[in-house]
N, C-alpha and C positions, 0 to 999 in steps of 0.2 A: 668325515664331513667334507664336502665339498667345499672348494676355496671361495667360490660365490657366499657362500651359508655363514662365513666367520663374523662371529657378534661383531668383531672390532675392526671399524673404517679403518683403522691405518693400517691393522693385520691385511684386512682386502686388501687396502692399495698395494702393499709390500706384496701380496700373491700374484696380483694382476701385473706388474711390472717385471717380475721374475718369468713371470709368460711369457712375457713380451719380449723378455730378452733370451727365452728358451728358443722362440720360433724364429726369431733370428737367427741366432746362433744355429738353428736347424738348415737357413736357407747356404748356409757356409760352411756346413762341417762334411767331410769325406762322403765321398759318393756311398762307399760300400754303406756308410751310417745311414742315408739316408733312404737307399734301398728297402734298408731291412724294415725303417721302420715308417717309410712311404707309404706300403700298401696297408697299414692299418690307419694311420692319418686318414688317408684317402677315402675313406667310408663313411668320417667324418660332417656333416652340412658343411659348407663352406662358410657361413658367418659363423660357426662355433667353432672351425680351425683356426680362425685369426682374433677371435675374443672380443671382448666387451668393448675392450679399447677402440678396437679397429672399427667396429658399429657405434660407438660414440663420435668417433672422427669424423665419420660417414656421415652422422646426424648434423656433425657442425658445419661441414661443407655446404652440405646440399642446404643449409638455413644462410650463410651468407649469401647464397645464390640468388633467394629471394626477398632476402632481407636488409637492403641497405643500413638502416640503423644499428642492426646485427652485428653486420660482417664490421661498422664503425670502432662500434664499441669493442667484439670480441678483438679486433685489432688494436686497440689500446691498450685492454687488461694485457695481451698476452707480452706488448712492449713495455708495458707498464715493470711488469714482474723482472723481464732480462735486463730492464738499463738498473734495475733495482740491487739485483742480482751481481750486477758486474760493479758497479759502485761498492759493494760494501766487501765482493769475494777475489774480484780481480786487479791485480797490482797495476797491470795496464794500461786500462781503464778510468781506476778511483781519480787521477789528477785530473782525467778531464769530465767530471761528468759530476753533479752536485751531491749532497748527501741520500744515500736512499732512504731515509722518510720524507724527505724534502719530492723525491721523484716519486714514492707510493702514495702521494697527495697530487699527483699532479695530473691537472684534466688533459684530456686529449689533444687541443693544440699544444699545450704547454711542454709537452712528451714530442711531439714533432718537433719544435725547435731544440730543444737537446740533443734530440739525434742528428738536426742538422748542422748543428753547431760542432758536430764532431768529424775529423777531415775522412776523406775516404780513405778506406784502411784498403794498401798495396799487398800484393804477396810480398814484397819484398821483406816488411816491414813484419809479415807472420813468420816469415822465415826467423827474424832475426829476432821476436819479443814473442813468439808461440808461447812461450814456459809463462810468461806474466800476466797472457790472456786466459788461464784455464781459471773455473770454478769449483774443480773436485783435484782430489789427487788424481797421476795420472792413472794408475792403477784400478780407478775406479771407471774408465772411461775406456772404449776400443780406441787405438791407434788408427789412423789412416795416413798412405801416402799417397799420393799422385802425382804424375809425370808435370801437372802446368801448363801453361801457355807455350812453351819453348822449350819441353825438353829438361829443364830445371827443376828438380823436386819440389814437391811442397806435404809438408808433413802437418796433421793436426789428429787432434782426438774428437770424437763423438758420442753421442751419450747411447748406451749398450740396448737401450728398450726403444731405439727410433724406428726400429724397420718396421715396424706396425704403422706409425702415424704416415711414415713414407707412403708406405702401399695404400692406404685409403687414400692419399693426394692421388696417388698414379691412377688406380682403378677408377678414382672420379673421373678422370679427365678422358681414362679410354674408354669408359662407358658412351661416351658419346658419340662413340665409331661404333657400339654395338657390344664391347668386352661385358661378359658379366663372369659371375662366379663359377660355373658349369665348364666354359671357354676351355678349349685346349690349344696351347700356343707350341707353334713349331718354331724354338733360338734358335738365331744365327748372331751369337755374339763369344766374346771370351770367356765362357764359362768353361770350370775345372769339367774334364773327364776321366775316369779311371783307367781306361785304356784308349788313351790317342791315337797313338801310332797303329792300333791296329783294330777300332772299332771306334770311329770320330763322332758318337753319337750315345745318349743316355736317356732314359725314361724316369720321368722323378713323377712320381703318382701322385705324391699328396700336393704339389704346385700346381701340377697338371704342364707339365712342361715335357716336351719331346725336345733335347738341346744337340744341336747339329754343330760339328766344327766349323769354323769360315775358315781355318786354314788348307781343307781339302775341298774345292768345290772344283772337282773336276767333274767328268761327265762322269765315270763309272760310280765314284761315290755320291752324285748328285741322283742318278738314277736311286740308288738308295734309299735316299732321302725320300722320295716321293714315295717310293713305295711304305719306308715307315707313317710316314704321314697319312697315308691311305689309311693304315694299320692299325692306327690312335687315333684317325678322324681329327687331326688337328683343323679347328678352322678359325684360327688367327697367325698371323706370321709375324715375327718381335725379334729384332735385331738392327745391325748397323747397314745403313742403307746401301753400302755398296756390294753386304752378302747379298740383302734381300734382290739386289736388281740382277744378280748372277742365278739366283735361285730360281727368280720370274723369268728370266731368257730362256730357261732351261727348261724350265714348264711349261713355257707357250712351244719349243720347239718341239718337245716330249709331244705333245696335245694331252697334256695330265686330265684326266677327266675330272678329278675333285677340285679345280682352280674357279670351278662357280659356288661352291663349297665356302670358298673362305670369305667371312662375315668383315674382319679388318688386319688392316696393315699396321703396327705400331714400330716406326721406327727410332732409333734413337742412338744417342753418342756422334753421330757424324751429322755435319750437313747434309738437307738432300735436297736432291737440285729436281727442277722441271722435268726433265728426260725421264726420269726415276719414276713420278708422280701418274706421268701420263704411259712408261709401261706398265706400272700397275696396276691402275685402271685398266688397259685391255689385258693383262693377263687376270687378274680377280674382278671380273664388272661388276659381283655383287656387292665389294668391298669397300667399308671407307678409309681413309689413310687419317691417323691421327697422332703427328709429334707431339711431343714436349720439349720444352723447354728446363734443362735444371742444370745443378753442379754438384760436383762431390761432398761441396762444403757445406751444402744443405741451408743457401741460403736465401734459395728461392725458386719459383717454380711456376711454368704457366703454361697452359694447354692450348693450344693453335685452336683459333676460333673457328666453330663450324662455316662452312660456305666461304672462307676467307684464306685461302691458301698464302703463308706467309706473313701471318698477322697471332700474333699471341695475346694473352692477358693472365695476366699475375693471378694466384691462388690468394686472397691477402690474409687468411688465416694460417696460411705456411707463415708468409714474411711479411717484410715492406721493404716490397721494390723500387726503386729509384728509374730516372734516366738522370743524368750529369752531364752539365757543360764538361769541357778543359779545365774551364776557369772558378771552378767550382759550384755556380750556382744552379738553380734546379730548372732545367727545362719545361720549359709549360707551354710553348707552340706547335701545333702538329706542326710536323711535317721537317722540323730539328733535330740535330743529331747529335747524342753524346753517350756517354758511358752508362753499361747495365751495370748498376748496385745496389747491392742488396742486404736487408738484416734479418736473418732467420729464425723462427722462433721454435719448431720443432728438437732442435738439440740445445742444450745450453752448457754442455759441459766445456767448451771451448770455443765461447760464443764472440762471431766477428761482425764488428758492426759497419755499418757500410760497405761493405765488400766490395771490391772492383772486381769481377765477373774477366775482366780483361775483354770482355765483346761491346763493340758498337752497337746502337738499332737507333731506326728513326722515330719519335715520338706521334702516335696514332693517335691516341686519345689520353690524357691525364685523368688518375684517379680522381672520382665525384660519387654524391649520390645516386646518378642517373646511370652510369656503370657498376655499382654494388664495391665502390673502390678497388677496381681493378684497372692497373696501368696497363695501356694497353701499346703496340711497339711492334716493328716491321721492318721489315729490310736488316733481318741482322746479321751483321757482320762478323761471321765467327773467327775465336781466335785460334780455333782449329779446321783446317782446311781439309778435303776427303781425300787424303794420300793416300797408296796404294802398294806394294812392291807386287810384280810380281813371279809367281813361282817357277819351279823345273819345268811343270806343264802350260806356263802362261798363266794359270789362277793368280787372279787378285786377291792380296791382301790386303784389308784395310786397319788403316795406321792403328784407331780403335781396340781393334785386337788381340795389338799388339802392348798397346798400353799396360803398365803394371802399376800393383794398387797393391804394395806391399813394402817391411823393413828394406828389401833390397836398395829400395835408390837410395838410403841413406849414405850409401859410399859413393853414389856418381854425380857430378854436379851437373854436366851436361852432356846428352848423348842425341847423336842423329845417325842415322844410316843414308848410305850413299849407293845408289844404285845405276848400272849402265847395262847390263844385261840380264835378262829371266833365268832364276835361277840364282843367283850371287847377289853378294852384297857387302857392302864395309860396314862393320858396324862401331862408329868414332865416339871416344869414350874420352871424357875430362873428369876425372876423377878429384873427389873431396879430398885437400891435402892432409897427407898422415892417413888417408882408409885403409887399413890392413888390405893386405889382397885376396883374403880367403873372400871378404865381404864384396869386394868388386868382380872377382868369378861369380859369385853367387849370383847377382845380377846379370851376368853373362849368362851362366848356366839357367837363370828363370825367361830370356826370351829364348836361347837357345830350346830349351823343353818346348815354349809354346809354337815354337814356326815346326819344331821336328826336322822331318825332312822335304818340306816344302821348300827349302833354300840352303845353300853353305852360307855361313855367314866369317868373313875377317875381322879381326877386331883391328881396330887401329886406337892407340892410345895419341890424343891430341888437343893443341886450344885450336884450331884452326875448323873451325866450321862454316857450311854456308849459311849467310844471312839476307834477309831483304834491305831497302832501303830505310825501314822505319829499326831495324835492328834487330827484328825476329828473326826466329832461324826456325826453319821449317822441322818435320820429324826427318821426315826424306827426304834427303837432294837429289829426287827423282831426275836418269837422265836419258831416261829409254822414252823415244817417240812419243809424243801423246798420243799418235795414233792405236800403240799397239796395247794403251793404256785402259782403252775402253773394250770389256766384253761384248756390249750389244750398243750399235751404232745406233745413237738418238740422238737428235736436239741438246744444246746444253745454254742453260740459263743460271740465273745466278743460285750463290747457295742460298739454303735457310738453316738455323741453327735447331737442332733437337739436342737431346741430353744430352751430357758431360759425364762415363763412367768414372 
């Protein structure tokens, strides 16, 4: 009997969730797995490879879009349910937030000031009370780590059936550049390969992804590239904007014949600046370019408004987004500046309320009925900047890439690399006191694997790192020319922020 057909709602819901967390767990498990069993997914319609859920999501979206009262309301239940949730399961939480029946009665403003009554929650503060914010054991929930703002781990859990509701946010939002189901996208980002060093490229059939290393973009293997893309008809390009502008250089001087071919650009993880923008445009003229905005920590998300380069609005059925004074109160003049924060509702197994995002934007427009409550925000000021090293051959690496999303940083508390010639690098290492060393090799040894032989790298064990004036410390202490920094000489204007891998 099909899982659809089971008399008992809860038996469906418990099938459709184990779905959800099979085709995840699909988009992450070993190439060779995914091979084998790509080309039969692949035959698949594309709304029945991502299920019911993923088409409910789709439903819900696309009804806040047109439906203010909707997107109001559906925005309350879903806060409704999390401050509920963290009140009566998270120890964190429970002291500052009222009883949860007292908040599963509570109308919609009443739900806004709770949440704003609660301060904004730092990484610093998940670092150090992560274990008291969870709702499940952990066991029940995927691990995540990420590098941070500075190089500084930060570790949380997420709930194992999200990459479903993820992808119907993302696909909405690149539909609007032309993405649909059918799309075949040529990565340029950090994705695993089964053979790197000697074949920087895989075909996964049932995503429909062609995934290209960004740590070899030289000409011989960029040549490549094109010709596989010819190969698979890719006509979307999705990666970190300072492959994609290596990829475009190489194409326009190639004269690739399929560059009128590609329908959109999706960039993401880095900022991308003006230069980028307008060689894309002349290298794809049919293309439209369409960031996002998001974070690892899933807690909020907004797709760069059409015709408005550098201007976003919040999903608000993912979250609720914020801007923030310093001084903590809520912004509500265009044209001010304060902190992106946010509260997520798509995972809740370690759910963080208020988020400080760590990025700046200017406030464009505040949520209302006459936006579908969508904040909307510009000029953002990322707190990841488009570093680079680059390689034996002069290829760019971008910092992105390089980033890792795994147990390893649990031993390092901060690391930067330091660069003065192509080719080399220090890679400075302040290790978590008492980390065994097998775990702080490990670390070494996981960007080691990812750069290969794009670079020698030294480790230097140290507290001595570079910082700015505000006390951040970059990934790279970039110290090679910025002339020799740029592959193709353009204009350069400010950044804009896209996703956060």
């Amino acid at each position: 009997m099909p899982w659809t057909c089971l008399p008992d709602p809860q038996l469906r819901e418990t099938a459709m969730k184990l779905a959800d967390i099979a085709r995840g767990a699909y988009s992450r498990s070993p190439s060779w797995l995914r091979r084998s069993a790509g080309q039969v997914l692949s035959l698949a319609p594309a709304s029945m490879l991502m299920g019911r859920q993923y088409r409910e999501w789709q439903s819900i979206i696309a009804r806040t879009e047109r439906d203010p009262d909707y997107a109001a309301e559906f925005q309350a239940r879903r806060l409704r349910t999390l401050l509920a949730r963290c009140a009566a399961r998270a120890d964190f939480y429970r002291p500052q937030l009222p009883a949860a029946t007292v908040i599963s009665a509570a109308p919609r403003d009443d739900l806004l000031r709770i949440l704003a009554d609660l301060p904004v929650l730092e990484k610093e503060t998940v670092r150090a009370h992560g274990a008291a914010m969870m709702c499940v054991p952990p066991a029940d929930a995927d691990p995540v780590s990420t590098s941070g703002s500075s190089g500084e781990p930060l570790s949380f859990y997420l709930d194992r059936d999200r990459s479903v509701r993820e992808w119907a946010f993302v696909t909405h939002i690149w539909s609007r550049a032309g993405f649909g189901p059918r799309s075949i996208r040529g990565v340029l980002r950090g994705v695993q390969l089964p053979q790197l060093g000697d074949v920087p490229w895989d075909w996964d059939p049932a995503l429909r992804e062609l995934r290209f290393s960004p740590f070899h973009l030289t000409e011989d293997v960029m040549d490549a590239y094109l010709a596989l893309a010819d190969r698979y008809r890719v006509d979307a390009i999705h990666g970190y904007p300072s492959s994609i502008e290596v990829f475009a250089g190489h194409a326009l001087r190639r004269g690739w014949p399929r560059r009128e071919a590609i329908r959109c650009v999706l960039p993401i993880s880095e900022p991308i600046f003006d230069h980028q923008r307008e060689l894309v445009a002349t290298v794809f003229p049919n293309a439209r370019t369409m960031p996002f905005y998001g974070l690892s920590e899933k807690s909020m998300i907004a797709g760069e408004v059409p015709g408005a380069p550098g201007s976003y609005a919040f999903e608000p059925a993912y979250g609720l987004a914020e801007l923030v004074a310093e001084d903590g109160r809520a912004i509500v003049t265009p044209g001010e500046t304060g902190r992106v924060v946010g509260t997520g509702f798509i995972s809740a197994a370690m759910p963080l309320l208020r988020y400080d995002s760590g990025d700046l934007a200017e406030l464009e427009e505040a949520p209302s009925p006459r936006n579908g409550y969508r904040l909307r925000i510009r000029r953002i000021a990322s707190h990841r900047s488009q570093e680079i090293l680059l390689g034996r051959q002069g290829e760019p690496i971008g910092m992105a890439a390089i980033n890792i999303h795994s147990p390893a940083y649990s031993a390092i508390r901060v690391f930067q690399f330091m660069q003065d010639s192509p080719g080399t690098a220090v890679l400075k290492i302040a290790p978590v006191a008492g980390a065994p060393q097998e775990r702080i090799e490990a670390f070494v040894a996981e960007i080691s694997r990812k750069l290969r032989d794009a670079l020698t790298l030294d480790v230097e064990y140290t507290d001595d790192f570079t910082s700015n004036s505000r006390g951040k410390r970059p990934y790279i202490d970039q110290r090679i020319p910025e002339a020799q920094l740029r592959p193709v000489a353009a204009p350069t204007d400010r950044p804009e922020r896209s996703e956060r891998d």
